[in-house]
N, CA, C and O atoms as a Tinker XYZ file with bonds, in Angstrom:
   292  protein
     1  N     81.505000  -74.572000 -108.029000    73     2
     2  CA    81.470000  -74.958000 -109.434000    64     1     3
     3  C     82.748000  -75.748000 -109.764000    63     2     4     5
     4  O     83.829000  -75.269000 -109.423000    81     3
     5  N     82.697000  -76.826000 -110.350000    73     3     6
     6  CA    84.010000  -77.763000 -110.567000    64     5     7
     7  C     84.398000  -77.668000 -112.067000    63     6     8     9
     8  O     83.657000  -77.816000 -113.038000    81     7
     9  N     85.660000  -77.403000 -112.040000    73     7    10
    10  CA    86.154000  -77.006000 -113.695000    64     9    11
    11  C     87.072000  -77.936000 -113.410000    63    10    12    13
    12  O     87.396000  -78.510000 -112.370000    81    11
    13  N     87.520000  -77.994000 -114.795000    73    11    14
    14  CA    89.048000  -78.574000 -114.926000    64    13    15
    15  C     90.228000  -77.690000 -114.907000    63    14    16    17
    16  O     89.925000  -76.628000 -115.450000    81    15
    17  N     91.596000  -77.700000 -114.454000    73    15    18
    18  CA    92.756000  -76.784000 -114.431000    64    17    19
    19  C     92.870000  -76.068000 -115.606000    63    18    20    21
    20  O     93.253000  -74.899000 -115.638000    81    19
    21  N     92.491000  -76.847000 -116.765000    73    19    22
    22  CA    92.634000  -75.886000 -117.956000    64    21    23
    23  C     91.904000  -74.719000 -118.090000    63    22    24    25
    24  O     92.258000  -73.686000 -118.658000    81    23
    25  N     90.605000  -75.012000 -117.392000    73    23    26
    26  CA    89.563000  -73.955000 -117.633000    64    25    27
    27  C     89.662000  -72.373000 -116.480000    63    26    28    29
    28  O     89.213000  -71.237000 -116.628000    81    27
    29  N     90.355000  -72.932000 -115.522000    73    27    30
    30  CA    91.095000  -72.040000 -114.399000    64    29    31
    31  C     91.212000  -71.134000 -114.756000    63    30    32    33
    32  O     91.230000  -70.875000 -115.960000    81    31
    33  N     91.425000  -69.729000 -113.190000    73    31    34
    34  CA    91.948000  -68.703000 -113.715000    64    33    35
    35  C     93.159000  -68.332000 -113.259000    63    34    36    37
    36  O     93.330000  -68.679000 -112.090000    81    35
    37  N     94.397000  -67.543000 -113.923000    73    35    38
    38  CA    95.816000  -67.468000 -113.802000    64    37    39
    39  C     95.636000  -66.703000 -112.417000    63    38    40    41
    40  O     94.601000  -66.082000 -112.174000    81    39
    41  N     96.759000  -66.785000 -111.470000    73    39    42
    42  CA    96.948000  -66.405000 -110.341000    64    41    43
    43  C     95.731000  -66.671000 -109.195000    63    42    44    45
    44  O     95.666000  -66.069000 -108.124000    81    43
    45  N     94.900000  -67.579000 -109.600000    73    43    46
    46  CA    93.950000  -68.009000 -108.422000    64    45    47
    47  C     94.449000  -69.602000 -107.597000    63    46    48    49
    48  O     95.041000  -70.397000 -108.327000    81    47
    49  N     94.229000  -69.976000 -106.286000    73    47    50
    50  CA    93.926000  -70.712000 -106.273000    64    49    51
    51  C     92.762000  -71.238000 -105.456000    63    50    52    53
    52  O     91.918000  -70.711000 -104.731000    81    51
    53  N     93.067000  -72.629000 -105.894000    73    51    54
    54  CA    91.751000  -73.710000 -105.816000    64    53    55
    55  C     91.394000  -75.405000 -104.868000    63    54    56    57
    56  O     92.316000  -75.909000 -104.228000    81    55
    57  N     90.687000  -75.755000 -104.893000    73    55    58
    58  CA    90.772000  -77.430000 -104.107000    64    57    59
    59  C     90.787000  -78.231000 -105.143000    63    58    60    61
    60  O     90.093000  -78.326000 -106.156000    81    59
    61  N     91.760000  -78.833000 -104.691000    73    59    62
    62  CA    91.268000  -80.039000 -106.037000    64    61    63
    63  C     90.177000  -80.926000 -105.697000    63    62    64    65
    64  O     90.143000  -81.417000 -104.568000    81    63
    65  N     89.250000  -81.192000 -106.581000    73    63    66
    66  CA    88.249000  -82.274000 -106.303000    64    65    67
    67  C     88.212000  -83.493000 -106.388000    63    66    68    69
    68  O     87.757000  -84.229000 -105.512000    81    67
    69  N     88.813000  -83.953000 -107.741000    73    67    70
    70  CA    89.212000  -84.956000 -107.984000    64    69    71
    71  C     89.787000  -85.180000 -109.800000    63    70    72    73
    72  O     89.618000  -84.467000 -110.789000    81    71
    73  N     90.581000  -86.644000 -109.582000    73    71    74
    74  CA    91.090000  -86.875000 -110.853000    64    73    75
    75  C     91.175000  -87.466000 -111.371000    63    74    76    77
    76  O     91.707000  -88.477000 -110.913000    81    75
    77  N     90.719000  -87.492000 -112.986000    73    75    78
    78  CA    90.042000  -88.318000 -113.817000    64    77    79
    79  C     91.037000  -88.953000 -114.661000    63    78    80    81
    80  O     91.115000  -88.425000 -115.770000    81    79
    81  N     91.932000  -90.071000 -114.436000    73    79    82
    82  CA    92.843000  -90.391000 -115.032000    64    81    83
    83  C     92.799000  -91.599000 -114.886000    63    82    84    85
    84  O     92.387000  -91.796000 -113.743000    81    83
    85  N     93.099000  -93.086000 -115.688000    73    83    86
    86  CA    92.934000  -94.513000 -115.444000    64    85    87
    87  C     94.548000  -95.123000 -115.140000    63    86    88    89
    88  O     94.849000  -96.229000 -114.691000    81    87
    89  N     95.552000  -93.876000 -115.594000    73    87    90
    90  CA    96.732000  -94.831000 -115.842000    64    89    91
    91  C     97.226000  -94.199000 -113.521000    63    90    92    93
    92  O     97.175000  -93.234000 -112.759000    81    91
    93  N     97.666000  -95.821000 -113.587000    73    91    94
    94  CA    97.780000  -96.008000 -112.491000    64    93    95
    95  C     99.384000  -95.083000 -111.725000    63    94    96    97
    96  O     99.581000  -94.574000 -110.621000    81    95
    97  N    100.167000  -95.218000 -112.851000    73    95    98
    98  CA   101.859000  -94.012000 -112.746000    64    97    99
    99  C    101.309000  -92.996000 -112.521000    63    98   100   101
   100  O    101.420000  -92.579000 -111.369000    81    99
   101  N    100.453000  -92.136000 -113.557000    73    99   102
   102  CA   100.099000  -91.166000 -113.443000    64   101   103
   103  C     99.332000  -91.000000 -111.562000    63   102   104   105
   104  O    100.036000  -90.272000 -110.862000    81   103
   105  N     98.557000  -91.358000 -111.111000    73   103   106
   106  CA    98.323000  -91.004000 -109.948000    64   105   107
   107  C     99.054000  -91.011000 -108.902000    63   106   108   109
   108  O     98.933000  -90.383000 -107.850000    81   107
   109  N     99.900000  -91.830000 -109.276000    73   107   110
   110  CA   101.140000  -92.172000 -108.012000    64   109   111
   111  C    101.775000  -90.587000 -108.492000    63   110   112   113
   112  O    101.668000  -89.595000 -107.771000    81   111
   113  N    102.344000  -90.586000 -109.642000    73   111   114
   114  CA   102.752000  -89.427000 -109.491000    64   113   115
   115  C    102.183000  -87.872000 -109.172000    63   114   116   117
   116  O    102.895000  -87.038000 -108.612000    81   115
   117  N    100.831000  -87.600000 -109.595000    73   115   118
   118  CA   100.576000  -86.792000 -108.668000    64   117   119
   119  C    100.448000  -86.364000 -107.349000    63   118   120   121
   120  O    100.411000  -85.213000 -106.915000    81   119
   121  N    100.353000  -87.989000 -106.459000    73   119   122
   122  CA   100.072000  -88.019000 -105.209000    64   121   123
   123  C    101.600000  -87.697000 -104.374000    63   122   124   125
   124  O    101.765000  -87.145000 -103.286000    81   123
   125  N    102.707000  -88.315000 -105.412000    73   123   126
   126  CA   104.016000  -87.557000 -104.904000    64   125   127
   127  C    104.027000  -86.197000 -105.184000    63   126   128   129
   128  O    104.670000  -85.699000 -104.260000    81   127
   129  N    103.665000  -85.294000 -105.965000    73   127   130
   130  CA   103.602000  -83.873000 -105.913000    64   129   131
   131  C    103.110000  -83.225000 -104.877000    63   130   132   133
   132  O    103.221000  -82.071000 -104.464000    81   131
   133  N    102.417000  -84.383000 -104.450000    73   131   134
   134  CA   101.207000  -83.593000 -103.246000    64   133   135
   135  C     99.514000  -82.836000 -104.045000    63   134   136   137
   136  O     98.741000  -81.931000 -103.729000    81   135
   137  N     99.591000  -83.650000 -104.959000    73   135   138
   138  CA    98.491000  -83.385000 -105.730000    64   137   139
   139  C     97.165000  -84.146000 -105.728000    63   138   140   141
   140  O     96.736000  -84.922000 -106.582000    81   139
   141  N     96.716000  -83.823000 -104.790000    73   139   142
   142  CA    95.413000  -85.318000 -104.556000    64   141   143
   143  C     94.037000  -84.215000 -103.998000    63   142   144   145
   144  O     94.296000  -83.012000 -104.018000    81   143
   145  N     92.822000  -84.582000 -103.586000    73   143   146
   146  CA    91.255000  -84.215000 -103.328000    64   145   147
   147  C     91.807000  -84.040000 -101.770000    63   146   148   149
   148  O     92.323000  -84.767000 -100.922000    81   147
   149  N     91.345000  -82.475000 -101.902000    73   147   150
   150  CA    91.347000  -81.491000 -100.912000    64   149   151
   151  C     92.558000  -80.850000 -100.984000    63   150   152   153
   152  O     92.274000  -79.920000 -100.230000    81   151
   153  N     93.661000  -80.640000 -101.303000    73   151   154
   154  CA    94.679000  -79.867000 -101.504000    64   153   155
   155  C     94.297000  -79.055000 -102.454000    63   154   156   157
   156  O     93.561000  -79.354000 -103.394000    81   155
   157  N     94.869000  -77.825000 -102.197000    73   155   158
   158  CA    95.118000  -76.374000 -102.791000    64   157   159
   159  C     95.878000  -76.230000 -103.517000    63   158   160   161
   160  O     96.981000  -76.613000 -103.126000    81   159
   161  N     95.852000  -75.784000 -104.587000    73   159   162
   162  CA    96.487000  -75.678000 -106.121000    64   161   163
   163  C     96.755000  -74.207000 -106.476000    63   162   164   165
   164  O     96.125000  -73.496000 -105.693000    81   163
   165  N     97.269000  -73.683000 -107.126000    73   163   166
   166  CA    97.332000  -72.465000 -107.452000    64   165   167
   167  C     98.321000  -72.453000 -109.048000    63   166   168   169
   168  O     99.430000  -72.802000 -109.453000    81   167
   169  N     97.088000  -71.818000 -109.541000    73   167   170
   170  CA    97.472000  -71.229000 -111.109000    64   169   171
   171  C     98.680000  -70.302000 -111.374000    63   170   172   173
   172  O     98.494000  -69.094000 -111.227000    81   171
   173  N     99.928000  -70.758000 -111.758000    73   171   174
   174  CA   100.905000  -69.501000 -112.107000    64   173   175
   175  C    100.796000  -69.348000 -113.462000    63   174   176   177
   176  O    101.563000  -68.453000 -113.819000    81   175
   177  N    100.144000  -69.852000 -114.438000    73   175   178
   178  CA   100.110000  -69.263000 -115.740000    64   177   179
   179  C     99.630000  -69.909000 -116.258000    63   178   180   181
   180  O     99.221000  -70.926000 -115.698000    81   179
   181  N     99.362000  -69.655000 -117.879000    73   179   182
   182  CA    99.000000  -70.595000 -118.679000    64   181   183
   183  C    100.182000  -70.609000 -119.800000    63   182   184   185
   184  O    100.908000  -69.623000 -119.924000    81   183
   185  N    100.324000  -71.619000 -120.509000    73   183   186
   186  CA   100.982000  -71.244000 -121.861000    64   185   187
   187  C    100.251000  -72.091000 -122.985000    63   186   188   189
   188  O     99.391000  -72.786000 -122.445000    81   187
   189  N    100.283000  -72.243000 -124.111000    73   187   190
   190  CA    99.737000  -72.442000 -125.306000    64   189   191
   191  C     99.638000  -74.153000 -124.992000    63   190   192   193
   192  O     98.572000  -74.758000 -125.106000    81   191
   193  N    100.814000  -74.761000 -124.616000    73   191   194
   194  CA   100.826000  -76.175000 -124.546000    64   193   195
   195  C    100.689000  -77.005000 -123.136000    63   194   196   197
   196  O    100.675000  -78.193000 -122.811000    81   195
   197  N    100.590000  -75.658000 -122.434000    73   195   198
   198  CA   100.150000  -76.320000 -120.640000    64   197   199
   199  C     99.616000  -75.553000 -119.920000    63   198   200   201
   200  O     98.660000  -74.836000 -120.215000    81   199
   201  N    100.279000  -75.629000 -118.692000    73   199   202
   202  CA    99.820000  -74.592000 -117.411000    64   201   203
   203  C    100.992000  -75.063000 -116.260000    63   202   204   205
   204  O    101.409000  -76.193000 -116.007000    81   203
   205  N    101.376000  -73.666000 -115.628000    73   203   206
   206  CA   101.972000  -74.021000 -114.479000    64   205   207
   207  C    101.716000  -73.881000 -113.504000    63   206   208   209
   208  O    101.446000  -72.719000 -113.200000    81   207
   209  N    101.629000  -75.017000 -112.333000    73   207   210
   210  CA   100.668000  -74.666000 -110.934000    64   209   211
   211  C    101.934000  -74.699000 -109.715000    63   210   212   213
   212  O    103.138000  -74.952000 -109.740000    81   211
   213  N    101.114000  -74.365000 -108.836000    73   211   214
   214  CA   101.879000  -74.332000 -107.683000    64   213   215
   215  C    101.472000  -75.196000 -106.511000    63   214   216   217
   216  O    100.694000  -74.706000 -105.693000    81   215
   217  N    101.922000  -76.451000 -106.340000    73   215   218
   218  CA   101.215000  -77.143000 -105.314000    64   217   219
   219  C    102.121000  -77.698000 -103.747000    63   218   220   221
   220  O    103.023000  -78.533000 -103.678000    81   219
   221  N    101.625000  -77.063000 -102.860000    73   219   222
   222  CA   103.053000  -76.678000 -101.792000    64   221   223
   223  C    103.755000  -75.960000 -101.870000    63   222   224   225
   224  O    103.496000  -74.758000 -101.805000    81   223
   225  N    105.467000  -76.683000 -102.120000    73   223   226
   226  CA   106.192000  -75.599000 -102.191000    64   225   227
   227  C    106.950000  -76.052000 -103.657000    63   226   228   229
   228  O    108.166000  -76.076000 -103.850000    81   227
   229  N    106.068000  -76.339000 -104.454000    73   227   230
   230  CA   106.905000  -76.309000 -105.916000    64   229   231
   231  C    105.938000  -76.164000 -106.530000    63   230   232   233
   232  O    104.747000  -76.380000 -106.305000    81   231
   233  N    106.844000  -75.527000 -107.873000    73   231   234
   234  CA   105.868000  -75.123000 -109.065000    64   233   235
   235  C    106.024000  -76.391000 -109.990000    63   234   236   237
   236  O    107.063000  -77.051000 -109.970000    81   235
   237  N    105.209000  -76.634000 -110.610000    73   235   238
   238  CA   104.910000  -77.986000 -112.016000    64   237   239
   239  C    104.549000  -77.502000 -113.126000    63   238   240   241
   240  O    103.652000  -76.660000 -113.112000    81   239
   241  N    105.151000  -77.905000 -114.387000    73   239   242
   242  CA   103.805000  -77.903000 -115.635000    64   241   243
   243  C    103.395000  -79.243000 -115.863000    63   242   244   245
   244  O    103.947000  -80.339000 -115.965000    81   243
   245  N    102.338000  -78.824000 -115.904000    73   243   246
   246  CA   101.329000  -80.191000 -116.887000    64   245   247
   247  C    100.786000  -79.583000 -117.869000    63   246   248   249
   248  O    100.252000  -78.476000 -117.927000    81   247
   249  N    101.052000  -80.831000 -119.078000    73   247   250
   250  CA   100.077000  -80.233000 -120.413000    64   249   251
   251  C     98.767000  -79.934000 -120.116000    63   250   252   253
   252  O     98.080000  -79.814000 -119.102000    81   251
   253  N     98.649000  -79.859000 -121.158000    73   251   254
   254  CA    96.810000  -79.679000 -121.628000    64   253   255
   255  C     95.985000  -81.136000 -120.599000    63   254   256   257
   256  O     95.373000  -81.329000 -119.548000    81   255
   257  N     96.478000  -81.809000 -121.718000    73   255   258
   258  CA    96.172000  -83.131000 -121.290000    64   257   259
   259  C     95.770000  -83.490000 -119.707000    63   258   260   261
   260  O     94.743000  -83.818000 -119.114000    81   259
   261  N     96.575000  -83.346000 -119.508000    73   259   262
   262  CA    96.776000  -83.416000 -117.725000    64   261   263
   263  C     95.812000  -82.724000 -116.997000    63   262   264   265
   264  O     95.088000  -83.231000 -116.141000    81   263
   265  N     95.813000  -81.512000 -117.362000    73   263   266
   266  CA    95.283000  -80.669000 -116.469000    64   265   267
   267  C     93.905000  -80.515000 -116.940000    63   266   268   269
   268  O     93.215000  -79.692000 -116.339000    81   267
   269  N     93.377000  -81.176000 -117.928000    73   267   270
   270  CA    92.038000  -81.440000 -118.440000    64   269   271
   271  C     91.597000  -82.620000 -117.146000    63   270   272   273
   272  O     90.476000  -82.641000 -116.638000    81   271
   273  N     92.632000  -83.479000 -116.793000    73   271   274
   274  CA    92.173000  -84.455000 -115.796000    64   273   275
   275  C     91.789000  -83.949000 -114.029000    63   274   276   277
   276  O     90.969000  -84.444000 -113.256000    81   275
   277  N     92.586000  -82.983000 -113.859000    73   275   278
   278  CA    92.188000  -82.664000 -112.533000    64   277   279
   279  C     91.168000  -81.691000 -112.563000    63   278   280   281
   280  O     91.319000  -80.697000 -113.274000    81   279
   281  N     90.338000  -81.815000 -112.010000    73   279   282
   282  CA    89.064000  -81.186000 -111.444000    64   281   283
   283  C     88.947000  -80.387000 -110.242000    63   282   284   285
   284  O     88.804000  -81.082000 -109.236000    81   283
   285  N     88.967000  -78.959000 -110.013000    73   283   286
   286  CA    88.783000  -78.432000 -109.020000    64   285   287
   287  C     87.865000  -77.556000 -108.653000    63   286   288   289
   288  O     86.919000  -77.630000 -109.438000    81   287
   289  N     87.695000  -76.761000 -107.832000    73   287   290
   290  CA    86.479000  -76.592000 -107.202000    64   289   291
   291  C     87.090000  -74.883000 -106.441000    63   290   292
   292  O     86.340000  -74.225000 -105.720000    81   291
C-alpha cells in the first residue's frame, strides 16, 4: 500500500517509492540525503509542523509539505 510520509507510522520503517516534487533543488537535495526509490526510511516522530526520519545514518526533518511528496510503500 503506498502512502505518503505524512500518513506513516512513528517508529516504522519503509521503501520509498517515489517523489512527487517538480522543483529540480529539491530532488538533488534529497538524492544527497540518500533519499531516492528503493531506499529505506524510517519514522522517528511526528511533530505538528513536520516529521523526523531517519535515512542511513542521519536523522532529517521535513515539513508537512515535503513529506506529503515522498511516497512509500
Amino acid at each position: 500500500m503506498t502512502m505518503s510520509l505524512k500518513d506513516a507510522n512513528v517508529g516504522q520503517t519503509y521503501i520509498i517509492e517515489n517523489i512527487k516534487t517538480n522543483d529540480d533543488e529539491v530532488n538533488s537535495f534529497l538524492f544527497r540525503l540518500g533519499c531516492y526509490s528503493g531506499e529505506p526510511i524510517t519514522i522517528m516522530s511526528k511533530k505538528r509542523k513536520g516529521i523526523i526520519v531517519s535515512i542511513k545514518d542521519g536523522r532529517y526533518n521535513f515539513d508537512n509539505l515535503l513529506a506529503e511528496s515522498i511516497l512509500v510503500h
